[in-house]
C-alpha positions, 0 to 999 in steps of 0.5 A: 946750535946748542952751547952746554958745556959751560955749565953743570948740574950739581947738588947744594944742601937744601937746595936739590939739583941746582945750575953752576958754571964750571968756567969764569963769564964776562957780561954779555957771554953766552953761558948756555943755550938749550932746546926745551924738553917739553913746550906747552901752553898753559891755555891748553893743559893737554898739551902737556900730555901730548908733547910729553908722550911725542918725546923718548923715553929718555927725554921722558925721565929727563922730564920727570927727574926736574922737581915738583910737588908729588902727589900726597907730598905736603907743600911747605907754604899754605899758600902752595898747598892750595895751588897744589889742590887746584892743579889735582882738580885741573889734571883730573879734568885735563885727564878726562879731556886728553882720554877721549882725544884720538892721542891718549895712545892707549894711556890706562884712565887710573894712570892718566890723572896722576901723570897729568898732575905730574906734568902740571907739577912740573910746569908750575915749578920749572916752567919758562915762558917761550917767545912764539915760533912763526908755525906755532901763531898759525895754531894759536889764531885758530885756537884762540878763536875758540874762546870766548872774547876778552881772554889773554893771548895764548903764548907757549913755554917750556921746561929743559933739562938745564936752564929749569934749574938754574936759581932763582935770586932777585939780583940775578947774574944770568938774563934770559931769551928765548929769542932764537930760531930754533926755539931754545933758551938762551942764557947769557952773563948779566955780570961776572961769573966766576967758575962754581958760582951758582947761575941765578934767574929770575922766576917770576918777573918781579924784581922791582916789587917790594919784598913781602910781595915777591916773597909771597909771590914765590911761596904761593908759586913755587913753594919756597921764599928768596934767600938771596942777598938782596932779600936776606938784608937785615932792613929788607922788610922793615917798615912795610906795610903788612896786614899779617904783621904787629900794627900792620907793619914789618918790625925791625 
């Protein structure tokens, strides 16, 4: 069962569309819980396609209103940029493929990229790694076994219309599951909320890597760099060691 009403979609200057809690949380309260609008796995690009046109018109906007890199929209880091390039490439390729699938649903081939890379877009930015249903590992084993050996086990994810927008900070104050039957996210307080805070997340699973590397991190992935407090800190990168910076180390 899904449990939004704890949470609201607001927007913050400089920062878009953002997650804020509209009552107070104790640690170990559920703050949200939600089915994902598009599930996908990043070994299988078509995928994207696939469920985003099995989804309504509705959902579809929904999908298609969460943030990404347009096309010809520049990326603020050097580093996303190039990632930006190399999804361009995938989703012509991931178009070519779905086109001549029985699924393309009459999809128009000048149009079939761009939505692709659309899609892709969205994945990269909104993205939230899913634990696998027990009907999905029955397709995963017989995909899996089509490719070559030594590749990672394929596992799914998902973007929602709520969780995917919740914050990213280094010191969150909401953990997340996906461990429930009906395949949603889960959000539950990992400290006091109180109502009109912000509900933060961890993007990427790198909380106890050193500052410059989850800033990088972040800049190559996501196309931004923490402003948390913990990153903000006047001392968080003093001394460490940086191949870009004056002797190799961050000055004070």
């Amino acid at each position: 069962m899904e449990y939004t009403s704890g949470v609201v979609v607001t927007t913050r200057q400089g920062m878009g569309r953002v997650l804020q809690a509209t009552r107070a949380f104790s640690p170990g309260d559920l703050v949200l819980r939600e089915a994902p609008l598009l599930f996908y796995f990043d070994e299988l690009p078509n995928s994207h396609f696939d469920t985003f046109m099995e989804t309504s018109a509705e959902e579809q906007q929904q999908i298609l209103d969460l943030h990404r890199l347009k096309l010809g929209e520049p990326a603020h880091f050097t580093s996303c940029e190039r990632r930006v390039g190399e999804l361009e490439a995938l989703a012509r390729r991931v178009a070519a493929i779905w086109l001549r699938s029985s699924s393309s649903h009459g999809q128009a081939p000048d149009a079939a990229w761009p939505l692709a890379f659309e899609l892709l877009s969205i994945a990269e930015f909104n993205g939230q790694r899913m634990a696998n249903l027990p009907w999905q590992e029955a397709i995963l084993k017989q995909q899996q076994a089509r490719l070559p050996p030594g590749q990672p086990e394929m596992a799914g994810a998902a973007v929602f219309c709520l969780a995917s927008r919740a914050v990213h900070a280094c010191v969150l104050n909401c953990a997340v599951t996906t461990q429930n039957p009906y395949g949603g996210m889960s959000y539950y307080a990992a400290q006091p909320i109180a109502a009109g805070d912000l509900n933060t997340v961890a993007y990427a699973d790198s909380s106890a890597a050193p500052t410059l590397e989850r800033l990088e991190r972040l800049a190559r992935t996501k196309d931004f760099v923490c402003a948390c407090a913990r990153c903000a800190a006047p001392d968080a990168t003093r001394g460490v060691a940086c191949a870009r910076c004056a002797n190799g180390v961050v000055m004070p």
